[in-house]
N, C-alpha and C positions, 0 to 999 in steps of 0.2 A: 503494500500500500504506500510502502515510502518511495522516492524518486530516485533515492541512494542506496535502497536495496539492488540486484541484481533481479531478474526477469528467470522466474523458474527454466532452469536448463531442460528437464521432461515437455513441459508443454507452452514450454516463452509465455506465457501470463506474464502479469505483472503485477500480482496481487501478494507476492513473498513478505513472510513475515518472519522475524527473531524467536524463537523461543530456545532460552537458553545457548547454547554455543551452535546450534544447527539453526539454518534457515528451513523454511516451512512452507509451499503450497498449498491453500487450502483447495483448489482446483482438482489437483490431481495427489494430493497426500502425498509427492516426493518428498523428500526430508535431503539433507546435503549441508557440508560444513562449509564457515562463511571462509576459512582459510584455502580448502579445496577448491573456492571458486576464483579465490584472489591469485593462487598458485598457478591455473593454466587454464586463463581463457581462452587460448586457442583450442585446447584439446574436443570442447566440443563441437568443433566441425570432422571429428573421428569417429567411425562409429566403428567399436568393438565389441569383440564377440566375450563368452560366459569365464574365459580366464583372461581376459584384456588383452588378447592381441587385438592387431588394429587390420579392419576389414577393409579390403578394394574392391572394382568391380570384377569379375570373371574370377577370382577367387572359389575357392574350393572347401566345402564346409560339411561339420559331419553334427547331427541332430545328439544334445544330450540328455534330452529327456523325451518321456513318451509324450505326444502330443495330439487331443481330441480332436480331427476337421469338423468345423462347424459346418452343416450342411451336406455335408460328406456323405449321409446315411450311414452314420455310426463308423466310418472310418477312423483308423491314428495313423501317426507315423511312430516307429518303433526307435527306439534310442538306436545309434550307430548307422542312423541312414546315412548317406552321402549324397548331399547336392553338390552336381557341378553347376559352374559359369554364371553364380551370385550377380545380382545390379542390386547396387545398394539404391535407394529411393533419396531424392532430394527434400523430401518435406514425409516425414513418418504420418503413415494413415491408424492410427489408434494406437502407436506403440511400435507398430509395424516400420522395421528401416528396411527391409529385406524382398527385392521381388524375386523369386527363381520359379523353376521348374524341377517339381519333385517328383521323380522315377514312381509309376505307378497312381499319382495323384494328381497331377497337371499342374498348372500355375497357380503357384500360392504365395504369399507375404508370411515372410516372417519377422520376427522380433530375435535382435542380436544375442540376445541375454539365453536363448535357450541353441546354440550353436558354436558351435568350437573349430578355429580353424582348422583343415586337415593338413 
């Protein structure tokens, strides 16, 4: 709410608030320290995967957890799949920075945090 807060890195709001040593989203309940954001503002124009390396496009990525397709007809995707030839997305659609094509499932969007580089 203040002008001299930072703009939630999850969902750029601007609605960030102090509690205690973390800054606060009330938008999207991101939570994040005000030192971590002073430390590398560049870094959020990176988008890494679920141990922090750092994703390109045509990269190479293996699923680390099991994941429900919505709409799928009760389809998942099983931990240890392997997507080739990632395009990372310029503006995340719900979370989603991830556009590929998953063997057996079609085009689908993922979210970095559940993907590991291979």
């Amino acid at each position: 709410m203040s002008d001299s807060l930072p703009a939630c890195p999850e969902c750029a709001e601007n609605y960030t608030y102090e509690q205690g040593a973390l800054l606060v989203c009330p938008m999207c309940g991101h939570e994040w320290s005000a030192e971590a954001n002073d430390a590398a503002p560049a870094a959020d124009a990176q988008v890494r995967d679920a141990v922090g390396n750092v994703l390109a496009d045509g990269d190479t990525v293996t699923i680390v957890k099991d994941l429900k397709i919505s709409g799928g007809g009760g389809s998942s995707l099983k931990v240890g799949t392997k997507v080739k030839g990632i395009r990372l997305l310029a503006e995340p659609v719900n979370g989603h920075d991830i556009d590929a094509t998953v063997p057996g499932c079609g085009r689908l969007q993922l979210k970095s945090s559940v993907v590991k580089k291979a």
